[in-house]
py3Dmol code that shows the C-alpha trace and the ligand (Angstrom):
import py3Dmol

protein = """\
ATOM      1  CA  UNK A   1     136.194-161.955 113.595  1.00  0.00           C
ATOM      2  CA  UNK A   2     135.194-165.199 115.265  1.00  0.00           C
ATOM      3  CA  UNK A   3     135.930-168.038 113.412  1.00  0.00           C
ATOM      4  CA  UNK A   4     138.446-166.562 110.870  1.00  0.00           C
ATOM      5  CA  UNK A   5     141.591-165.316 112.022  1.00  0.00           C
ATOM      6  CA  UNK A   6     143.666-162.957 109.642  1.00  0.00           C
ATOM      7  CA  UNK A   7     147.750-162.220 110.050  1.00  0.00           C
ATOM      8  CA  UNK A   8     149.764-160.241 107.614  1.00  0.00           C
ATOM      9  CA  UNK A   9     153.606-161.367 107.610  1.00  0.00           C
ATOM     10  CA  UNK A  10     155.612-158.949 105.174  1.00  0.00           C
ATOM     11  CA  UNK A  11     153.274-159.242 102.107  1.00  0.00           C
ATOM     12  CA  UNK A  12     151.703-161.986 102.478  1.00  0.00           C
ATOM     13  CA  UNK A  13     148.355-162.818 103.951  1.00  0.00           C
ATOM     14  CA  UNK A  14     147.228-165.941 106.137  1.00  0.00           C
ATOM     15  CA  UNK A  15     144.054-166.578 106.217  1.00  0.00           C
ATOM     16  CA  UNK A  16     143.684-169.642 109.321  1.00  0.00           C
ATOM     17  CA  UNK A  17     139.587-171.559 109.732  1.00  0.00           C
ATOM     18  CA  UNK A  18     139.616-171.224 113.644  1.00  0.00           C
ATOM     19  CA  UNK A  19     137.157-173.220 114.773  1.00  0.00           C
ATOM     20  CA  UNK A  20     139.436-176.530 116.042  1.00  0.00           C
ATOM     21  CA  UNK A  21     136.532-178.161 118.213  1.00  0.00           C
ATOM     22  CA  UNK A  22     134.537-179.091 115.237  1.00  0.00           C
ATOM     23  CA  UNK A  23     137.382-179.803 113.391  1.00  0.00           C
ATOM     24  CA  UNK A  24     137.324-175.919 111.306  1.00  0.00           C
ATOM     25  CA  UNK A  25     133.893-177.002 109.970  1.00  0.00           C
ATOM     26  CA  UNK A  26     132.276-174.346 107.853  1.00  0.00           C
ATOM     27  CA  UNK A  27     129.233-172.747 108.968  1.00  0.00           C
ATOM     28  CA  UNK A  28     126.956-169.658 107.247  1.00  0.00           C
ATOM     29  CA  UNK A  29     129.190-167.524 109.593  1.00  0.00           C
ATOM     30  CA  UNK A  30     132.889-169.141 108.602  1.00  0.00           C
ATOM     31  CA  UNK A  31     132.261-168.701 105.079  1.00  0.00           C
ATOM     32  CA  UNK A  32     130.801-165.122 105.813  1.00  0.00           C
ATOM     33  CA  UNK A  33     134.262-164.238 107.725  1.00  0.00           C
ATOM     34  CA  UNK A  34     136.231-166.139 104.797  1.00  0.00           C
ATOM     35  CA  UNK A  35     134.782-163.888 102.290  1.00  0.00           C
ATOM     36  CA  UNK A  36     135.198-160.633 104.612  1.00  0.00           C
ATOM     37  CA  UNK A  37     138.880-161.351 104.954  1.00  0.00           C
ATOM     38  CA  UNK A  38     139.301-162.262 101.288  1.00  0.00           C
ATOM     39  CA  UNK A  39     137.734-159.114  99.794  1.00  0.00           C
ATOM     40  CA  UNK A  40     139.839-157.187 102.147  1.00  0.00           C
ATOM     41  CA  UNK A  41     143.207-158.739 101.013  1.00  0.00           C
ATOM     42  CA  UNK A  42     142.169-158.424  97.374  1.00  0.00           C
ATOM     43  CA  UNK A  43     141.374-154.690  97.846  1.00  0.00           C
ATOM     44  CA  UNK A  44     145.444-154.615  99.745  1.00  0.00           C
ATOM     45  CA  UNK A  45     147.960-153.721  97.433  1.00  0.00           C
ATOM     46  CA  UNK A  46     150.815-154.297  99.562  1.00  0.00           C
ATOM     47  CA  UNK A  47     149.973-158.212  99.981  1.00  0.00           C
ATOM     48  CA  UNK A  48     150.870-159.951  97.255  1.00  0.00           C
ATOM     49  CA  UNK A  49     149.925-164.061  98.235  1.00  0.00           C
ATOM     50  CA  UNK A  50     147.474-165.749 100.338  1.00  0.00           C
ATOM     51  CA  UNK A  51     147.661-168.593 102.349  1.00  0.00           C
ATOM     52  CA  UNK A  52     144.757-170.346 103.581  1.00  0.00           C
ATOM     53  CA  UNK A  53     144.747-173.121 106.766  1.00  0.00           C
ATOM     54  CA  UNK A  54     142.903-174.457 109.530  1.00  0.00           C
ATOM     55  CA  UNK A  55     143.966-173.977 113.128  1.00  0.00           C
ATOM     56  CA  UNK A  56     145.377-177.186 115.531  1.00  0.00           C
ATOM     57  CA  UNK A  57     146.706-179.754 114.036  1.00  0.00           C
ATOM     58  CA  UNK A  58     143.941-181.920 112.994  1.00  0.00           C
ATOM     59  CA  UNK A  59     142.110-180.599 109.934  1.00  0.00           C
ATOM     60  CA  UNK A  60     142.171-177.928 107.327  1.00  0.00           C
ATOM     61  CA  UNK A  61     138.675-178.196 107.678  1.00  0.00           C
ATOM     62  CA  UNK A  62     136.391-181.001 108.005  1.00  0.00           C
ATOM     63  CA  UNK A  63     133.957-179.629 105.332  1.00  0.00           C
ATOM     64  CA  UNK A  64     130.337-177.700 105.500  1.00  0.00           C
ATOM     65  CA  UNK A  65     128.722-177.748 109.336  1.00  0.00           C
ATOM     66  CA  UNK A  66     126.974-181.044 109.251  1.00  0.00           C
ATOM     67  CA  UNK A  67     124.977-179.920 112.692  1.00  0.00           C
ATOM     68  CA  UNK A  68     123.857-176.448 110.995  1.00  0.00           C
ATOM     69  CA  UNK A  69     122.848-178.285 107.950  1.00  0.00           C
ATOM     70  CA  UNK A  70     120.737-181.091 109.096  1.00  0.00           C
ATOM     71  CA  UNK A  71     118.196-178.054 109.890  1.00  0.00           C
ATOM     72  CA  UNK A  72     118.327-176.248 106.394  1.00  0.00           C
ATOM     73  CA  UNK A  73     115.878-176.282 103.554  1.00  0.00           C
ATOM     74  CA  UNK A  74     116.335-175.954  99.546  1.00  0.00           C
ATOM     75  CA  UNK A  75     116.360-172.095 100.453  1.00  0.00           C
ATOM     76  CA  UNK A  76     119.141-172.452 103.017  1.00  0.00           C
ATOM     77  CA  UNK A  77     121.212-174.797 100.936  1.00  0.00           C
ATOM     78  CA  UNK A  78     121.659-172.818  98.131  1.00  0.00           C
ATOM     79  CA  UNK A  79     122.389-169.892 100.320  1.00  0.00           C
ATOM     80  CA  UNK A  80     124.806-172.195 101.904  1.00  0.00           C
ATOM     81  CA  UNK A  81     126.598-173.000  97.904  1.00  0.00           C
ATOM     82  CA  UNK A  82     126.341-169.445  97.075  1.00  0.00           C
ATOM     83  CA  UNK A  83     128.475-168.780 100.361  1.00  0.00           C
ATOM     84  CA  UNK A  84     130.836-171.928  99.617  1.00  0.00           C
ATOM     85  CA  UNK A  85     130.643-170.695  95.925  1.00  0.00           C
ATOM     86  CA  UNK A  86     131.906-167.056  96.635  1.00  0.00           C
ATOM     87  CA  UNK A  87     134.455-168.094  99.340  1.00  0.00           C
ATOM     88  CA  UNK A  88     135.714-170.443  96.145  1.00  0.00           C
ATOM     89  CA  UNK A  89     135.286-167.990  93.549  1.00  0.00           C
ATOM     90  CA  UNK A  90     137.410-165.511  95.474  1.00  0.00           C
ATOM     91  CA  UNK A  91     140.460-167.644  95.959  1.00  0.00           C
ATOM     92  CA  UNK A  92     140.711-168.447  92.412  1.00  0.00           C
ATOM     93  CA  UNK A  93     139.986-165.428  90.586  1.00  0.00           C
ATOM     94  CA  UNK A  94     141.280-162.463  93.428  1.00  0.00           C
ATOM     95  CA  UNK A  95     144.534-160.739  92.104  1.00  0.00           C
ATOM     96  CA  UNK A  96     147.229-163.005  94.357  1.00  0.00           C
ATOM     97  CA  UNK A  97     148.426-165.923  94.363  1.00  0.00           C
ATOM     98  CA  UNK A  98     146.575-168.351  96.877  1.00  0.00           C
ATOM     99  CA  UNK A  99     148.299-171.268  98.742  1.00  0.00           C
ATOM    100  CA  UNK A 100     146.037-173.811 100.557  1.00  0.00           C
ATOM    101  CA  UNK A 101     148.344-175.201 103.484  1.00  0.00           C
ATOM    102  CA  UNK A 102     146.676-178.522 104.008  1.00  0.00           C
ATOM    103  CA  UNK A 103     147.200-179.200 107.760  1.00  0.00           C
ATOM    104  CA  UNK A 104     144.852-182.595 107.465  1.00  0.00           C
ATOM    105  CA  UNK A 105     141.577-183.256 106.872  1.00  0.00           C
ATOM    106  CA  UNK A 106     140.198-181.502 103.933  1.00  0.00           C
ATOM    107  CA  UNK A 107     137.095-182.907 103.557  1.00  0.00           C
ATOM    108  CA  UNK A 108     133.555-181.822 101.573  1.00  0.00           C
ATOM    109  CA  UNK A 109     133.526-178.152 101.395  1.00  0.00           C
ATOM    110  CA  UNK A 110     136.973-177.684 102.923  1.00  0.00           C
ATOM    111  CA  UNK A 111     138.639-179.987 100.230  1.00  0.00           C
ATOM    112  CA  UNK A 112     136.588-177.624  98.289  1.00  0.00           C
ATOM    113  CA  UNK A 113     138.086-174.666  99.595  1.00  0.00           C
ATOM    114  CA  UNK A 114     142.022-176.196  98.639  1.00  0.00           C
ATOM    115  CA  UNK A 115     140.544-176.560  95.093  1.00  0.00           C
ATOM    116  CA  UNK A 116     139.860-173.013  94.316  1.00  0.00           C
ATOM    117  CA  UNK A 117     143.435-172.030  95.567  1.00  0.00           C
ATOM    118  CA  UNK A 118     146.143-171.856  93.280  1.00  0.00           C
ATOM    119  CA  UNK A 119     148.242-174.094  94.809  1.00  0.00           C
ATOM    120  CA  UNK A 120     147.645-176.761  97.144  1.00  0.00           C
ATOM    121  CA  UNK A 121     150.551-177.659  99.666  1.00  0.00           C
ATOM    122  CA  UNK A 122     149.982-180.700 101.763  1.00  0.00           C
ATOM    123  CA  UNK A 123     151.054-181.981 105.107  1.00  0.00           C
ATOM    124  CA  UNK A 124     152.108-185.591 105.808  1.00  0.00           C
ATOM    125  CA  UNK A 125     148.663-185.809 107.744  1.00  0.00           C
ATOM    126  CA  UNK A 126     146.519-184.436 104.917  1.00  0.00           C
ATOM    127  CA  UNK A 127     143.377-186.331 103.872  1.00  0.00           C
ATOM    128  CA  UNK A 128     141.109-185.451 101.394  1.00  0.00           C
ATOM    129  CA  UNK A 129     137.264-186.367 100.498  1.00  0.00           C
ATOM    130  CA  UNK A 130     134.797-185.494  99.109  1.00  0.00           C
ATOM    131  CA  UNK A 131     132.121-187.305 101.210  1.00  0.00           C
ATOM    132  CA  UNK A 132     128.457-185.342 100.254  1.00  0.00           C
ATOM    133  CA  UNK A 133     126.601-188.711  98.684  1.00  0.00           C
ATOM    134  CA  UNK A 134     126.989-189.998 101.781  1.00  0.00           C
ATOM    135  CA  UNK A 135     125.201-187.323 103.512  1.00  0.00           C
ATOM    136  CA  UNK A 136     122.659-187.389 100.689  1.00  0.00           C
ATOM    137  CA  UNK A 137     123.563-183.884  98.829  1.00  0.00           C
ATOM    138  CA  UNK A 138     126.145-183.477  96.418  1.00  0.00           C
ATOM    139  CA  UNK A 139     129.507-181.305  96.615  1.00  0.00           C
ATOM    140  CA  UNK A 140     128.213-177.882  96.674  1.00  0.00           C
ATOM    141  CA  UNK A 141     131.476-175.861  96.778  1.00  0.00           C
ATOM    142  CA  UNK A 142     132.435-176.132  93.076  1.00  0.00           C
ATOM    143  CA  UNK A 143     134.071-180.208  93.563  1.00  0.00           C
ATOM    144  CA  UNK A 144     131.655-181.517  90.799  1.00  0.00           C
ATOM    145  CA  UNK A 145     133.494-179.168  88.320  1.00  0.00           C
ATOM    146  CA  UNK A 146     136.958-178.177  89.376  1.00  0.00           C
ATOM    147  CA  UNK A 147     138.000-181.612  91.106  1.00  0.00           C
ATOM    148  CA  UNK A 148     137.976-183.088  87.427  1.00  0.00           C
ATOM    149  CA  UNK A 149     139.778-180.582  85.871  1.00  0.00           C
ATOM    150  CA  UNK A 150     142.590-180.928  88.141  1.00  0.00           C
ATOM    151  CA  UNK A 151     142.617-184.791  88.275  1.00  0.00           C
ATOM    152  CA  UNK A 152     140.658-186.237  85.619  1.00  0.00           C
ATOM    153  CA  UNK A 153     136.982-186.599  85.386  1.00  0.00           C
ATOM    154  CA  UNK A 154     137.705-190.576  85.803  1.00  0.00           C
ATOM    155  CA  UNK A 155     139.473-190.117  88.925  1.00  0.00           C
ATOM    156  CA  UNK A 156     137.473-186.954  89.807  1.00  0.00           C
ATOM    157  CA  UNK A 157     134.116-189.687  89.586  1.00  0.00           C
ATOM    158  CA  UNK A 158     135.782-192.287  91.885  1.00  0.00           C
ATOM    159  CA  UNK A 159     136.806-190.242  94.515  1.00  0.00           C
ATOM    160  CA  UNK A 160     132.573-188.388  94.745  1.00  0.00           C
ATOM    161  CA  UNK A 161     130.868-192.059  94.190  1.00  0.00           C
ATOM    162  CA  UNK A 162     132.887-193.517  96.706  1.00  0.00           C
ATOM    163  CA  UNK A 163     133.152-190.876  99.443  1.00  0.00           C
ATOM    164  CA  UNK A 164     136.890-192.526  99.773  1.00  0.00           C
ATOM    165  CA  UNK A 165     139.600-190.353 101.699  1.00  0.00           C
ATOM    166  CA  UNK A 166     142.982-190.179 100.236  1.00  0.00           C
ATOM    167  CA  UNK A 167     146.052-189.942 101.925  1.00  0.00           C
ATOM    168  CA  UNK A 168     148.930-186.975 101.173  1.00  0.00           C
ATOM    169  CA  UNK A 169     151.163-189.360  98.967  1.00  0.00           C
ATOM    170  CA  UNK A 170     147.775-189.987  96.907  1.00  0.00           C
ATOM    171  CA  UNK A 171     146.904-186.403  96.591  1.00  0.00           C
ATOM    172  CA  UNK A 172     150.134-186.162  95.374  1.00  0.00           C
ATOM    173  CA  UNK A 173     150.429-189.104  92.977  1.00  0.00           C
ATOM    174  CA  UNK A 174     147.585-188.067  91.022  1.00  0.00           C
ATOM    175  CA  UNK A 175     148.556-183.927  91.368  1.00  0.00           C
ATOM    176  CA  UNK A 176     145.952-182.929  93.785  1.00  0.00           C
ATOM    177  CA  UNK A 177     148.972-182.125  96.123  1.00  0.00           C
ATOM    178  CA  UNK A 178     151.429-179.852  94.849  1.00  0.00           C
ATOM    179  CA  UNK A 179     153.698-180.884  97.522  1.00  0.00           C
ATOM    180  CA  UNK A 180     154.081-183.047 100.974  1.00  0.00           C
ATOM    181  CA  UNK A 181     156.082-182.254 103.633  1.00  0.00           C
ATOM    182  CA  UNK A 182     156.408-182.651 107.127  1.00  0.00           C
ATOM    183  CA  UNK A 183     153.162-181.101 109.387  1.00  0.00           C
ATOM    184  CA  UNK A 184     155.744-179.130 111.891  1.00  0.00           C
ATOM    185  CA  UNK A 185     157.466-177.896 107.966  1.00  0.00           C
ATOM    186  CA  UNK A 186     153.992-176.665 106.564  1.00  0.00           C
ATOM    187  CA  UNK A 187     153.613-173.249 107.416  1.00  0.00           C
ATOM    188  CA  UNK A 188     157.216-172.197 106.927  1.00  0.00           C
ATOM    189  CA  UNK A 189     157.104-174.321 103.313  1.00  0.00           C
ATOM    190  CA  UNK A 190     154.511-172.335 102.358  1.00  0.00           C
ATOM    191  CA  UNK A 191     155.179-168.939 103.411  1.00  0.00           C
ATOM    192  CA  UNK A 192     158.679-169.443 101.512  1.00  0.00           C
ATOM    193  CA  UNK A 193     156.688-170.204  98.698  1.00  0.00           C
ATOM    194  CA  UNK A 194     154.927-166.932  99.091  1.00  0.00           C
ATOM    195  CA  UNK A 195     157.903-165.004  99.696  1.00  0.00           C
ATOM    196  CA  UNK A 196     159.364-166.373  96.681  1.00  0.00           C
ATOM    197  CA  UNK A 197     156.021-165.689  94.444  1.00  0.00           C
ATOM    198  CA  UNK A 198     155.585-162.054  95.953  1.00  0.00           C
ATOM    199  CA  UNK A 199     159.310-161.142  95.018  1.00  0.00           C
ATOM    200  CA  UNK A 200     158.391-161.294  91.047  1.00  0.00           C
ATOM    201  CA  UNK A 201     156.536-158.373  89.405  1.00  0.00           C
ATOM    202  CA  UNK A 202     153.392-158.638  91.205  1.00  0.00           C
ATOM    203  CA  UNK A 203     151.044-157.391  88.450  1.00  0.00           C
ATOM    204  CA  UNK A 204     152.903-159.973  85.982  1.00  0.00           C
ATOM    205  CA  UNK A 205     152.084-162.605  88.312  1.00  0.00           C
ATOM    206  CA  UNK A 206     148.589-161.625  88.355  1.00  0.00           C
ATOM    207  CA  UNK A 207     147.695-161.820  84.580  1.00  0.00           C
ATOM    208  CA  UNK A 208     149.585-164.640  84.375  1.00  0.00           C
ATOM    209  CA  UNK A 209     147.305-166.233  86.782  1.00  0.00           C
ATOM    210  CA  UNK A 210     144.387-165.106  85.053  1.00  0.00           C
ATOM    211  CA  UNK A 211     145.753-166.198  81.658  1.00  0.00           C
ATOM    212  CA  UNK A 212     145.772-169.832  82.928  1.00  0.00           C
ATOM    213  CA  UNK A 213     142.574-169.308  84.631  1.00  0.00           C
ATOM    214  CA  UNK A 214     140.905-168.301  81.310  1.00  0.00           C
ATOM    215  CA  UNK A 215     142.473-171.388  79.361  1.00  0.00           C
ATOM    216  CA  UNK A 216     140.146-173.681  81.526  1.00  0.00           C
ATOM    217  CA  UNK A 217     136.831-172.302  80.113  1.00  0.00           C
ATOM    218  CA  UNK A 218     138.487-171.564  76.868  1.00  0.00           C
ATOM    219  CA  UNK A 219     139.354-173.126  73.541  1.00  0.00           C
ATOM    220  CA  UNK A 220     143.256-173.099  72.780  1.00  0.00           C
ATOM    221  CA  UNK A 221     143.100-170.577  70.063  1.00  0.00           C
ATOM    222  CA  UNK A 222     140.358-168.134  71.922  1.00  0.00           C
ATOM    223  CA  UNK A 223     143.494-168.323  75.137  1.00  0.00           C
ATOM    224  CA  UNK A 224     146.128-167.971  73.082  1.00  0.00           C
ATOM    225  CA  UNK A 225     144.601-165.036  71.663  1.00  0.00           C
ATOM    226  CA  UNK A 226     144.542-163.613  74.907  1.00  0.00           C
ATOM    227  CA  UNK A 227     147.758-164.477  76.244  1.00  0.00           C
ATOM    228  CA  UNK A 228     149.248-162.278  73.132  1.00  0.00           C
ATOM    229  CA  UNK A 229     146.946-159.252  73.881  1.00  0.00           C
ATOM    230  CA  UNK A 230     148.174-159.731  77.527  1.00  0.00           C
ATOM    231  CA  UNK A 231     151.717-160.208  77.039  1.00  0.00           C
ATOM    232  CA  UNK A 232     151.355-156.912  74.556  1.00  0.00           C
ATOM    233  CA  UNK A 233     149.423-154.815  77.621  1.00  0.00           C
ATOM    234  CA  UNK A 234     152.482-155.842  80.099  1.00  0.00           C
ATOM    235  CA  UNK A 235     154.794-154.705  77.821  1.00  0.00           C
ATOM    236  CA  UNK A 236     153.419-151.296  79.046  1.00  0.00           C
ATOM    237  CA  UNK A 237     154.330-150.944  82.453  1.00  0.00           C
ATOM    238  CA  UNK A 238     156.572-150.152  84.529  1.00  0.00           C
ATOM    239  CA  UNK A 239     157.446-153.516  86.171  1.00  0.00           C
ATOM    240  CA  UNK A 240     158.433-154.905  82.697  1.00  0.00           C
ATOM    241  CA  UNK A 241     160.896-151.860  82.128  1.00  0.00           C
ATOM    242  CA  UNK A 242     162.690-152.355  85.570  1.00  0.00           C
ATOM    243  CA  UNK A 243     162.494-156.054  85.458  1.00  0.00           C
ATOM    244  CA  UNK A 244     164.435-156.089  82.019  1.00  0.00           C
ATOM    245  CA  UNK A 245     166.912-153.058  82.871  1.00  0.00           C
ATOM    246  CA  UNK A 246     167.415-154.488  86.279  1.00  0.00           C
ATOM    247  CA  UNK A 247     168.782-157.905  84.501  1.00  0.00           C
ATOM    248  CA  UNK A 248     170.846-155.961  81.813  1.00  0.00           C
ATOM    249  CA  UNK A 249     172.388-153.858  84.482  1.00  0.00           C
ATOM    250  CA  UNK A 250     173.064-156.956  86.933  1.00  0.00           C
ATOM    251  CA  UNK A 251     171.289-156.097  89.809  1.00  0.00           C
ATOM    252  CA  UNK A 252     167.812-156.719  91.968  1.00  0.00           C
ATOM    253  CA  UNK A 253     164.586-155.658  90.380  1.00  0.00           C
ATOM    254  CA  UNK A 254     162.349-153.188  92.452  1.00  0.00           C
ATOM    255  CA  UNK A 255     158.667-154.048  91.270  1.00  0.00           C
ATOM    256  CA  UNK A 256     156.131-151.458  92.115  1.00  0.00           C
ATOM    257  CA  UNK A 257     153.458-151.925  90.183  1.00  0.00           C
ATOM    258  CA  UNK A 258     151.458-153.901  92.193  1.00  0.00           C
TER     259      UNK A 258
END
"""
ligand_1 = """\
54
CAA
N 130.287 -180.624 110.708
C 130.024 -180.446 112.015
N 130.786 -180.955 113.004
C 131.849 -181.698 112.645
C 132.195 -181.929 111.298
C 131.351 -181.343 110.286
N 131.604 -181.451 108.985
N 133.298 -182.697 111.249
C 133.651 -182.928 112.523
N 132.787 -182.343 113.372
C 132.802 -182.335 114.832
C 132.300 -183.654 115.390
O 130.884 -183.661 115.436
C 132.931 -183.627 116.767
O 132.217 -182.766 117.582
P 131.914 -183.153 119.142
O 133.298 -183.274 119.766
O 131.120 -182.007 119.652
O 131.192 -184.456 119.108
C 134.284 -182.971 116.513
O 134.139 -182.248 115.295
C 135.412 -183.966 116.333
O 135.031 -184.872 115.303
P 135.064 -186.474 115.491
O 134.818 -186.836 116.914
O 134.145 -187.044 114.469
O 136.594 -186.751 115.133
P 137.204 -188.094 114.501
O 138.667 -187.920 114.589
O 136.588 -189.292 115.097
O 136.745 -188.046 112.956
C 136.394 -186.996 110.814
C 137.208 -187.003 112.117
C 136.714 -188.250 109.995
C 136.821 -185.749 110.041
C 134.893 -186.955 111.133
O 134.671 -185.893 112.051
C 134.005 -186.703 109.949
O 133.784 -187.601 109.162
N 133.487 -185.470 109.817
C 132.509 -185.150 108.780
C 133.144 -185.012 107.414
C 132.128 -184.714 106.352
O 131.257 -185.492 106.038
N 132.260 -183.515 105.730
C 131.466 -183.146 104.592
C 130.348 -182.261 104.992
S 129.265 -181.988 103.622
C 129.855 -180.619 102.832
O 130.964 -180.170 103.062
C 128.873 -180.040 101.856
C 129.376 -178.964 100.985
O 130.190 -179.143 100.114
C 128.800 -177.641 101.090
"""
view = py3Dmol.view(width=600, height=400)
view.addModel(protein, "pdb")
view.setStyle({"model": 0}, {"cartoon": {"style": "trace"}})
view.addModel(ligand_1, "xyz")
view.setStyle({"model": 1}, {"stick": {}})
view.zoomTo()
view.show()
């Protein structure tokens, strides 16, 4: 693909926005590729995490293609959020564990893109915005609903009134960043972090992360529910037999469920 670059390592997937001249902005065509590679990984049993990232060392990406959208109509722009909406959708509901590795600017639908992932890791040089009002639309990649769930809807207001970037340590602060480390540390932080997640029971992982997922839309007792019925349904595979017998008899686990 073009403009979307995919490389397995082991079992996990990156996924790097190659498009460094325009700073990884996202065009009909990025998102398309996003969503190709995506779909493919979720359909992969043998990779077990994802991690998403822009190429160079300037931006993650620097948010929908302002010069593709100054042409669009009402038609176009929804097509455009459905495409922004499905790349989104993707990363937070597919089976594994996604890692954005925020390699600096993440603005508009890019920062969009890092808050669909499960995790967001950031470099020293991150920056996030969401700066749409000031290009007269409005996020259109999901930031209107799951910014404020992860920092607050007061915060979550601030940051889409005032277009204002925030640094890494800010992302941080208020737990947009998971983590900050050093740019030249990024890639190896988070594929450690992969490593680590796709050495569990794979198919545990999974529910878990839907569990949580479902507790967002949910009221406590409706996800608590679940989470018993879930935790029930595990107790029925194989990974939960070998993960228990492999503790009692002192030695590694060999997950193979998923
Ligand atoms: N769309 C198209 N091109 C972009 C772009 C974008 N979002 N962001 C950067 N570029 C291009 C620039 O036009 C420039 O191209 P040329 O070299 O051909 O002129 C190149 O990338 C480098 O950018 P700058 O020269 O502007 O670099 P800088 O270091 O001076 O500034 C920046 C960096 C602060 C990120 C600045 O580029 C910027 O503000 N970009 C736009 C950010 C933005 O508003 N994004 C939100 C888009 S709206 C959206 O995403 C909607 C949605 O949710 C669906």
């Amino acid at each position: 693909m073009e403009f979307v670059k995919l490389s397995i390592q082991e079992n996990v997937a990156v996924v790097t926005i190659d498009r460094p001249k325009s700073l990884n902005a996202l065009n009909n065509q990025v998102y398309e590729e996003i969503i190709a590679h995506l779909e493919a990984v979720e359909a992969n049993d043998q990779i077990k995490a994802v991690i998403l990232t822009g190429a160079g060392s300037k931006a993650f990406a620097a948010g929908a293609d302002i010069a593709q959208m100054v042409h669009q109509n009402a038609m176009e722009g929804r097509h455009l959020a459905r495409l922004c909406h499905r790349s989104a959708d993707l990363l937070e509901t597919m089976r594994q564990v996604t890692i954005a590795a925020v390699n600096g600017y993440a603005l508009g639908g890019g920062c969009e893109l890092t808050l669909a992932c499960d995790i967001r890791i950031a470099a020293e040089n991150a920056r996030f915005a969401l700066p749409e009002v000031g290009l007269g639309i409005i996020p259109g990649g999901g930031g209107t609903q799951r910014l404020s769930r992860i920092i607050g809807v007061g915060r979550a207001k601030e940051l889409i009134f005032t277009c204002d970037q925030i640094d890494a340590q800010e992302a941080w602060r208020i737990g947009l960043a998971n983590h900050v480390v050093p740019q030249e540390e990024l890639m190896d932080y988070c594929m450690a972090m992969a490593k680590k997640i796709a050495s569990k029971a794979s198919y545990a992982v999974s529910i878990a992360k839907s569990a949580i997922n479902t507790s967002q839309n949910v009221d406590l007792p409706s996800g608590c529910t679940r989470e018993q019925d879930l935790l029930g349904l595990l107790f029925a595979t194989h990974d939960k037999q070998e993960g228990m017998e492999a503790f009692l008899e002192r030695r590694a686990p060999h997950f193979t469920d998923f």
